[in-house]
N, C-alpha and C positions, 0 to 999 in steps of 0.2 A: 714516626721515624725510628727504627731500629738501632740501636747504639749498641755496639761491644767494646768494654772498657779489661786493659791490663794492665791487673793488682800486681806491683812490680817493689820490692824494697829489700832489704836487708835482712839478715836473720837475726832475729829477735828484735826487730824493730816493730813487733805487733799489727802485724799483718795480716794472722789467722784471726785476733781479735777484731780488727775494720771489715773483714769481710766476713766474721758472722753477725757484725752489725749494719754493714750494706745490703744481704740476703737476709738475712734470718736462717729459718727453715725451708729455703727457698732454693737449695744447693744437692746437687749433685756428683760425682766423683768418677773417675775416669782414668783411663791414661790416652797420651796423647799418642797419636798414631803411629803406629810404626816403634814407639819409643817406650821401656818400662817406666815412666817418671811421672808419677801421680797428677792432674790436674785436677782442680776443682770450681766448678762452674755456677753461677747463679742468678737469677734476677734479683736489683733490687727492687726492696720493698718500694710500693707506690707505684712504679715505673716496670711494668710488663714488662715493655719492651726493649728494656736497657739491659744485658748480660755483664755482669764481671768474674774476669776468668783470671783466677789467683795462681799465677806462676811463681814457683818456687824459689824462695828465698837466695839472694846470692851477692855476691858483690862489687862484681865486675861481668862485663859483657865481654869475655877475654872465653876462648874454648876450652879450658882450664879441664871442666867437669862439665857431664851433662846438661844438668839443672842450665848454667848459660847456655849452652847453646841450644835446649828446647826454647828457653826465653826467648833470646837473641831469633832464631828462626820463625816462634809465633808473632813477633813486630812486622820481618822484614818480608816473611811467607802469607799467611796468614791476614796479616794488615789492619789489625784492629781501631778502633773509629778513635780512640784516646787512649793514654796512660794516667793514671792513678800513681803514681810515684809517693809510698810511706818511708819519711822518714824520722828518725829515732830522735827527736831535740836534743835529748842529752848530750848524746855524740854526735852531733850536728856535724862535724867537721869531718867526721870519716863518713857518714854518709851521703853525704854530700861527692863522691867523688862517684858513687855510680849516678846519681842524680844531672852531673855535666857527661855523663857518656852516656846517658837516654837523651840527651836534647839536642844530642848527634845527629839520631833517627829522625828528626823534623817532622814529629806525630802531635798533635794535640794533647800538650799536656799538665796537669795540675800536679802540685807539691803538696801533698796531707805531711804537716808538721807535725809528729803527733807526738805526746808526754806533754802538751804545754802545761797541765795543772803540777809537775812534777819542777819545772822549769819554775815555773811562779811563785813555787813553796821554797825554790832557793836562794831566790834575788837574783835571778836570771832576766837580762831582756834580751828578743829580740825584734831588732826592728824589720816586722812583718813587709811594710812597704817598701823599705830597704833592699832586703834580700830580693823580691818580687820583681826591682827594676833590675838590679843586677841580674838574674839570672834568667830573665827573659818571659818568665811562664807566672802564670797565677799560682800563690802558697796560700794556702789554708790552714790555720791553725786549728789540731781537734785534739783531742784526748779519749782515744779508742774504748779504752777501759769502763767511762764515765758517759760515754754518748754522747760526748759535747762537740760541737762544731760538725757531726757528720751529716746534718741537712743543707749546712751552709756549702760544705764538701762536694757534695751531690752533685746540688742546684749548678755549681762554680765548675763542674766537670761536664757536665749538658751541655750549659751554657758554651764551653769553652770548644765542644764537639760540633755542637751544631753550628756555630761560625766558623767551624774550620781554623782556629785561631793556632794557628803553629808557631812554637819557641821563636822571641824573636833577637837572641844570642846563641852563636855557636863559638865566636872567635876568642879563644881565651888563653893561644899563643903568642910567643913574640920571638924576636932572634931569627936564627938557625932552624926552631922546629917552626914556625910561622912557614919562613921561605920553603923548606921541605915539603909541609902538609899540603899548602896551596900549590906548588908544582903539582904532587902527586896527582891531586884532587882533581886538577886540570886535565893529567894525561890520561886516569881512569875515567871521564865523565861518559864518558860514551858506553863502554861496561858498567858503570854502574846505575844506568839510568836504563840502558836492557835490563838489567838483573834487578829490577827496582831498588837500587839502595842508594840513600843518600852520599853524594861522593866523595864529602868531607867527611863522612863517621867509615865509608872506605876507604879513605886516604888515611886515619889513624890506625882501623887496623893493620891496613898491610903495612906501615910503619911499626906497628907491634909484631909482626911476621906471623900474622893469623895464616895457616895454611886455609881453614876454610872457606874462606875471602879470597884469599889468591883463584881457587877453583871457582868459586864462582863465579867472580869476574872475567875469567877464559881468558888473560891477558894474554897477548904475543909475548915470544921468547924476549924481542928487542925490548918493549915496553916493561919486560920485567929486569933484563937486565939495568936498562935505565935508572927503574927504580932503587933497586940494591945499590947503585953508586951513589946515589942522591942520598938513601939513607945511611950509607958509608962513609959520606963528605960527613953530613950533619953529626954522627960519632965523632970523628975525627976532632972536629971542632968541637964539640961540647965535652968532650973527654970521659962520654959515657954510655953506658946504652942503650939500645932503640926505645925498648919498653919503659927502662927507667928514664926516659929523657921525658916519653908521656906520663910518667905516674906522675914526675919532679913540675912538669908544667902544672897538674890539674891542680894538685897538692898546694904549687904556689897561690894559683888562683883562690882559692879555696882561704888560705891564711890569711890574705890579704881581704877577702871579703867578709871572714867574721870578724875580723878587729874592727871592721867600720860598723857591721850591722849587729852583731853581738855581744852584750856586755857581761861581765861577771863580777861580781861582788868576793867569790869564793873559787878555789881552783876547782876540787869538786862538788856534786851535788852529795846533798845527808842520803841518798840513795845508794849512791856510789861508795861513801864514806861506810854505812851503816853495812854493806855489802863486803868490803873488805875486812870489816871486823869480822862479821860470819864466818867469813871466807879463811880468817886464821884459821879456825877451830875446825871448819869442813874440809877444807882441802890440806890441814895438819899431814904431815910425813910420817905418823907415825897413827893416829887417830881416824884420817876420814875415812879406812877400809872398816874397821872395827865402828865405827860408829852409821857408816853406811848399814851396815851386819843389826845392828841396834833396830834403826828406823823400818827395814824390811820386816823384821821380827815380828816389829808392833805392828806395822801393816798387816801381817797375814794374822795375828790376833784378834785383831780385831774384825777382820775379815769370816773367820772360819773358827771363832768363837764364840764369846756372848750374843756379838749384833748379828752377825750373818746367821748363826743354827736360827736367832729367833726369828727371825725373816723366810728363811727358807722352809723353816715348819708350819709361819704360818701360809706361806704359798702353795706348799704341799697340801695343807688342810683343804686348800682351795679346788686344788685340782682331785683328790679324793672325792669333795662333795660331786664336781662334775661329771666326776666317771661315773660315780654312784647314781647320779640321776640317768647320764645316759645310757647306763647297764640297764635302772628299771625301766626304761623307759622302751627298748628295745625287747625288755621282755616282755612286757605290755603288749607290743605290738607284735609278738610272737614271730620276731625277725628269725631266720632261719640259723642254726646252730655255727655254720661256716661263717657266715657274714659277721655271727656275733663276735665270734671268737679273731676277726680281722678286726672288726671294731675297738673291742675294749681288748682283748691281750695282745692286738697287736699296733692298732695307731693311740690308742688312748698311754697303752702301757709305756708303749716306745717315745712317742713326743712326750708324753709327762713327764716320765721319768728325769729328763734334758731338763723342760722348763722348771721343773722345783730349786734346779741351784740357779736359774736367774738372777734371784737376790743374793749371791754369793760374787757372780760377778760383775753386778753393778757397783757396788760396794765397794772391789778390788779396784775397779780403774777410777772412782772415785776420788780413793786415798792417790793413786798414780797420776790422775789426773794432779793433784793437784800441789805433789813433786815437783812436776812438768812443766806446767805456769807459772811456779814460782822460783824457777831456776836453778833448782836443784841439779835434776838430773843431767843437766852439762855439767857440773862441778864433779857428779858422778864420771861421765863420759874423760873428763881433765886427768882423775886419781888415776884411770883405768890403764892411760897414755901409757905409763912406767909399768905396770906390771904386762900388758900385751904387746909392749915392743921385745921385753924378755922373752915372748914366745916366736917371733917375729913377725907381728902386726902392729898396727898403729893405734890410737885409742879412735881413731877416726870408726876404725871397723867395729869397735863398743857400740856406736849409733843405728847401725841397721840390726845388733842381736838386741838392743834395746827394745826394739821396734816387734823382734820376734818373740818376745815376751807378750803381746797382743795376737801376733796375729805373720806366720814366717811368709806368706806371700808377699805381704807390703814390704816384709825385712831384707828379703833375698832380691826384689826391685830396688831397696834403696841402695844396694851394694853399688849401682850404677856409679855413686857418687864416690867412689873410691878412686883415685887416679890412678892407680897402681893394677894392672891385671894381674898381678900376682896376688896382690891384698885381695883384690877381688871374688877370685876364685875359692882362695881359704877362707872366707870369708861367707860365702856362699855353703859349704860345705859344713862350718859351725853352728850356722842359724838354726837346722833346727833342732840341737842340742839345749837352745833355747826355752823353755818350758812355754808353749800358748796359751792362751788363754780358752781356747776348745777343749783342754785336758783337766781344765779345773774342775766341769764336774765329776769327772773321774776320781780325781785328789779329795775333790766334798765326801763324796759316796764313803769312799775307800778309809778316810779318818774318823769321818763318822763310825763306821760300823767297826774297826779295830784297834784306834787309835784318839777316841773322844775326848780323853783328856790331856792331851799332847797333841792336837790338830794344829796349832801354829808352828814347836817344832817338828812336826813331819814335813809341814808344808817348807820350811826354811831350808830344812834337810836335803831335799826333792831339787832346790831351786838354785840352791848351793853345789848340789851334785851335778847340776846339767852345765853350769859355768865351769868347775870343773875338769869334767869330762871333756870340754868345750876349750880350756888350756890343754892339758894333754895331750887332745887328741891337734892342737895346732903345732905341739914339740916334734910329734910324731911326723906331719905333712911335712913342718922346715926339714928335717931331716931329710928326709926319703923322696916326697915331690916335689915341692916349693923351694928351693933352697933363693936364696939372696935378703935382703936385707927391708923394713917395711919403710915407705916413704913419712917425710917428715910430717907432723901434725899439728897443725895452729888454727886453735878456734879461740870465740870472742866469749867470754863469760858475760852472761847479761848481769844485770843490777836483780836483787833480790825484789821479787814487787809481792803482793796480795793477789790471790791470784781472783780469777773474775767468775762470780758467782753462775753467771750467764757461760761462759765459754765450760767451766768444768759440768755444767749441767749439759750443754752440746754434746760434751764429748762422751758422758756418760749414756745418754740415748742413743748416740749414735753406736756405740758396744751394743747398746742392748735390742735396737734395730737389727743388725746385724747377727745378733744371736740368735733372735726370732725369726730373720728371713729364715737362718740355716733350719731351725729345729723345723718349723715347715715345711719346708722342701727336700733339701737331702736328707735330713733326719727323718722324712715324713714317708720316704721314697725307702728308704733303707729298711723304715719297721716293717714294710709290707713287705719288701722282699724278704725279711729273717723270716716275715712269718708265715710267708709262703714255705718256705725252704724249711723249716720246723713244723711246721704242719703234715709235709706231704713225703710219701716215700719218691723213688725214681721212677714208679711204675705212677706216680699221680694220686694214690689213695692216701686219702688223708688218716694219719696216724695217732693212735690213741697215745702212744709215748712218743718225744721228742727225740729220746736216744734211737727212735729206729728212722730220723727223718731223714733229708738229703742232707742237711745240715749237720747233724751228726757225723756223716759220712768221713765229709768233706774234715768237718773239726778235728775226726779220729785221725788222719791221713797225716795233721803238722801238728798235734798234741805231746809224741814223744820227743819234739823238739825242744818243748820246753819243761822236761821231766828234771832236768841236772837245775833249772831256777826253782824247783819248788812246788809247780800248777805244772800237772799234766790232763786233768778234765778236758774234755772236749769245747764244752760253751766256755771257756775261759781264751782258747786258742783262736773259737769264732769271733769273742766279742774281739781280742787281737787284728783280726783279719777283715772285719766290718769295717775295724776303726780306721782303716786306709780310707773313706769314704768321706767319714769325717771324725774326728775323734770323742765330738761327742755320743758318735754311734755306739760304742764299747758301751756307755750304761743304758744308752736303749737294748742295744741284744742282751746282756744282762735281764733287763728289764722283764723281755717279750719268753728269752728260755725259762727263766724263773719262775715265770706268771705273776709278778707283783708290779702292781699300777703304778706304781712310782716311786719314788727316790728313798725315802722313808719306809716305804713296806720292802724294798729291797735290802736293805741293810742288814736286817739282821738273819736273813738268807744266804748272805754271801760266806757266812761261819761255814755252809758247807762243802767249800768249794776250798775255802783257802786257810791255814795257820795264818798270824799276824806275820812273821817271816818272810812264808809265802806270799802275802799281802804288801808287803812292802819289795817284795822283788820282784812281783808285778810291775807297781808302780813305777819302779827302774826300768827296769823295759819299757813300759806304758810311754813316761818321759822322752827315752833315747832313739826310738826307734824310727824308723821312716816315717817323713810327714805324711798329711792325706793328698791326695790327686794333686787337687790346685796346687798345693806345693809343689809336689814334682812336676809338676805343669809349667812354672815357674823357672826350679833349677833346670830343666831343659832346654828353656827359652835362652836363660841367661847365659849357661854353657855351650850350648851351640849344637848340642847333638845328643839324641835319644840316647847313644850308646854311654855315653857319662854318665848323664844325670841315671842309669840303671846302672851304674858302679859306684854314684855314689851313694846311691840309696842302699845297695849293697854294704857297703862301708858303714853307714851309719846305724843300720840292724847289724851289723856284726859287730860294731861299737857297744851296740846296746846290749846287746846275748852275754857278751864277756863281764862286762858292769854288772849286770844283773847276777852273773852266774859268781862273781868276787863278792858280790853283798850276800847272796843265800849260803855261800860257802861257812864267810867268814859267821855268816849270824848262827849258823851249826856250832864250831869251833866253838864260838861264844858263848854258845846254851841258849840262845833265845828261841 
């Protein structure tokens, strides 16, 4: 029997941690149709044929933000076979309030309690059986982190599918909103039993004034006027508002069933405790930007110093011996002159070149990684609130350039979750001002060869500059296109935890998969076309110099472009113009015009192309200037029209021309 289960909880209630330990390796990634908002899908382990599909983190089933209503629509659309419901023990009691508006939906469903080892180290109880009869459904107590309880989890979610065993509490009204909800419920049942929804979870929300519930219920004019006076009466009498009359119910419910099933020894946990003391020193008003500044620093030292050059040279070593075997080996077989030279200068030279900083960027989301799990980087995301509301955004909008620091396609979809269409768009516009993580081996290359003994501050420089650029260039849009004010921002700071050896090792193959598809394929596709196009004139004959190729041509034509930064060469303007494909295409053309196999024999080649100056005003450019395809493939999507997204790319290389052309200026001035 085929089971599909929805991973359904709170954010930061460790829910990417349950479900790399429900799948494993056994997950795939997506979006969900029609909608940019990431899903990610899997079998568990043991169980072929059981899928859990981990929908995004949220806290209400209210149309607030996307993320609900992809959730909300994959239950009521969709219809999956059970919920998975994670929630956080610690804060049992807020989480708990989207846990009674899933048992609305009348799906089969299980309650994963999860921190219970965190709970037990504090003289916490709860009574398991307790909460279980109260709230109708099977709870499981696991500890995601630890691996504990998620067989019992499992088995207890099968179990509970394959009987078909639905909540067996919804009513947890009384008064006024009692009398209201069951009217309601009565007069919709016939729409909501068309539209498959249960007609108590749509009697609360059109009591919340869900517009997208109203539609799809198709009420008559009478039937909805009806409604509005029912829920008019019910204000009237309770002396307050729709929605708040259902938060104040669930809430009540809620108070009242952890004092029976809940005990505590202490107000809070030594988690919570040990987290606030952190939390002086990190989110300090005068300290956490400077001391954020600190931690990045030693990030990229460590990264593009001691550990990563050693890694990288010895990976390099690696891919040298490769070429070198399959140069002789090719000559051996007295492979034709043309094939060769597509071979080794042009797929060995160009993908090698890419994969030598590998080790550079596992490395980097490693340390990031593990930021990220341990909760930092929302304390980050907290500091940021004050400084980009001054520009007029919210620190809400910090979270998707966070994102663009990996990778701006997934940053410029997360913008979805901005409530604001104005945040939205500025916002979309910033990202990739961003620094990606496809430009790093550009950054590796580029230090190494002119800047080796200062490669963390270049890199801090570089990363610092794009944030930046990234405020400025937000002062400039409130000004001129955005004008208004950014919406308010309130997120939940988790508890400082350890973070889990297993999830940061995920998250680091998963970069590094990803890295490999690309150097592969688009990177693998790009060296052959540079070296097609360096190879050959326009008439087709293959050319003994590169400067007479089509490629040159082409480079000569937007070379004097970048005369006033410093690099007017021609292969400096290609590798430019490549890198809209992917950005780690720049050091494959580098790579393939050069004739050096990879990353390390390229290096000290590049003295001929560029001063350190020079060098570094690239890099500004490199950083600022339009993403590659998929991105613009992206901001097109998300802005609504080709004609945009080709102004703002516009904007954002002429962002970049200016930057670059104030740092080469000023580094004249300066004598460097």
């Amino acid at each position: 029997m085929k089971l599909t289960f929805a991973l359904i909880g709170n954010q930061n209630s460790g829910k990417t941690t349950l479900f790399n330990q429900l799948t494993g390796s056994n997950q795939h990634v997506g979006n969900f149709p029609g909608v940019t908002v990431e899903k990610k899908e899997g079998n568990i382990r043991k169980y072929k044929n059981t899928t859990v599909v981990d929908l995004p983190g949220i806290y209400s089933l209210s149309p607030y933000s996307s993320e609900e209503v992809v959730t909300r629509d994959f239950i009521l659309k969709d219809k999956p076979d059970g919920i998975i419901n994670i929630a956080d023990a610690t804060n049992i009691e807020r989480n708990l309030y989207l846990t009674l508006q899933l048992t609305e939906l009348n799906v089969p469903m299980v309650l994963a309690l999860n921190m219970m080892d965190e709970i037990e180290s504090n003289g916490i109880f709860i009574d398991i059986k307790k909460l279980q009869a109260e709230l109708g459904i099977p709870v499981v107590p696991i500890s995601a982190s630890k691996n504990d309880g998620i067989e019992e989890l499992i088995e207890t979610a099968i179990k509970t599918c394959e009987q078909h065993t639905l909540p067996q509490k919804h009513d947890f009204c009384s008064g006024e909103l009692h009398k209201a909800i069951h009217a309601i419920a009565h007069i919709v049942e016939d729409h909501a039993k068309k539209a498959g929804v249960p007609p108590r979870f749509a009697a609360t929300k059109l009591i919340e004034g869900d517009a997208p519930m109203m539609k799809t219920l198709a009420l008559h004019k009478n039937e909805i006027d009806l409604i509005n006076i029912m829920v008019s009466d019910m204000e009237h009498s309770l002396g307050t508002y729709r929605d708040a009359a259902l938060a104040d119910m669930r809430y009540a419910y809620i108070e009242v069933l952890c004092a029976n099933a809940v005990t505590k020894q202490h107000g809070e946990t030594k988690e919570q405790l040990r987290s606030l003391q952190i939390d002086a020193l990190l989110t300090h008003k005068y300290l956490a930007i400077p001391i954020f500044l600190v931690i990045m620093l030693s990030v990229f030292w460590f990264t593009f110093g001691v550990l990563g050059t050693a890694l990288s040279d010895l990976f390099s070593a690696g891919i040298d011996y490769v070429t070198q075997a399959a140069d002789t080996l090719l000559t051996q077989l007295d492979i034709s002159e043309g094939l060769h030279s597509l071979i080794i200068d042009g797929v060995f030279a160009g993908v090698g070149s890419v994969l030598s900083f590998l080790p550079t960027i596992v490395i980097l989301f490693f340390f990031l990684s593990l930021l990220e799990d341990s909760g930092y980087m929302a304390r980050v995301a907290f500091v940021m609130d004050k400084l980009l509301r001054k520009v007029g955004l919210s620190g809400r909008s910090f979270v998707p350039m966070l994102i663009g620091f990996g990778c701006s396609v997934p940053a410029i979809m997360a913008t979805r979750t901005l409530a604001s269409d104005r945040d939205r768009k500025m916002t979309i516009l910033l990202v990739p001002f961003m620094s990606c993580s496809a430009k790093l081996p550009i950054y590796a290359m580029f230090t190494a060869a002119f800047f080796p003994d200062n490669g963390a501050i270049v890199m801090m420089a570089l990363y610092l500059m794009g944030m930046i650029t990234g405020i400025l260039s937000a002062i400039l849009l409130r000004h001129t296109r955005f004008h208004g004010k950014a919406v308010p921002f309130i997120m939940e700071l988790p508890s400082y935890r350890f973070p889990s050896a297993k999830s940061v090792l995920l998250h680091m193959w998963e970069k590094a998969k990803d890295f490999l598809v690309r150097a592969f394929t688009i990177i693998f596709l790009a060296t052959i076309i540079i070296w097609f196009l360096q190879s050959f004139d326009f008439r087709f004959h293959m050319v003994a110099d590169s400067g007479d190729s089509i490629l040159a041509s082409i480079g000569r034509l937007i070379a004097p472009l970048f005369r006033p930064l410093g690099f007017s060469d021609w292969r400096a303007a290609t590798a430019l113009l490549t890198g809209l494909t992917a950005k780690e295409a720049v050091v494959s053309t580098f790579a393939v015009l050069m004739g050096a196999g990879d990353g390390d024999a390229l290096i000290p080649i590049l003295g001929q192309l560029f001063t350190p100056l020079a060098a570094f005003s690239f890099l500004t450019f490199t950083l600022l200037y339009m993403p590659c395809v998929a991105a613009m493939a992206a901001v097109r999507r998300e802005l609504g029209s080709f004609k945009k997204a080709v102004l703002a790319m516009g904007y954002q290389t002429a962002i970049a021309w200016v930057v670059a052309f104030v740092v080469f200026t000023a580094g004249k001035v300066m004598g460097f």
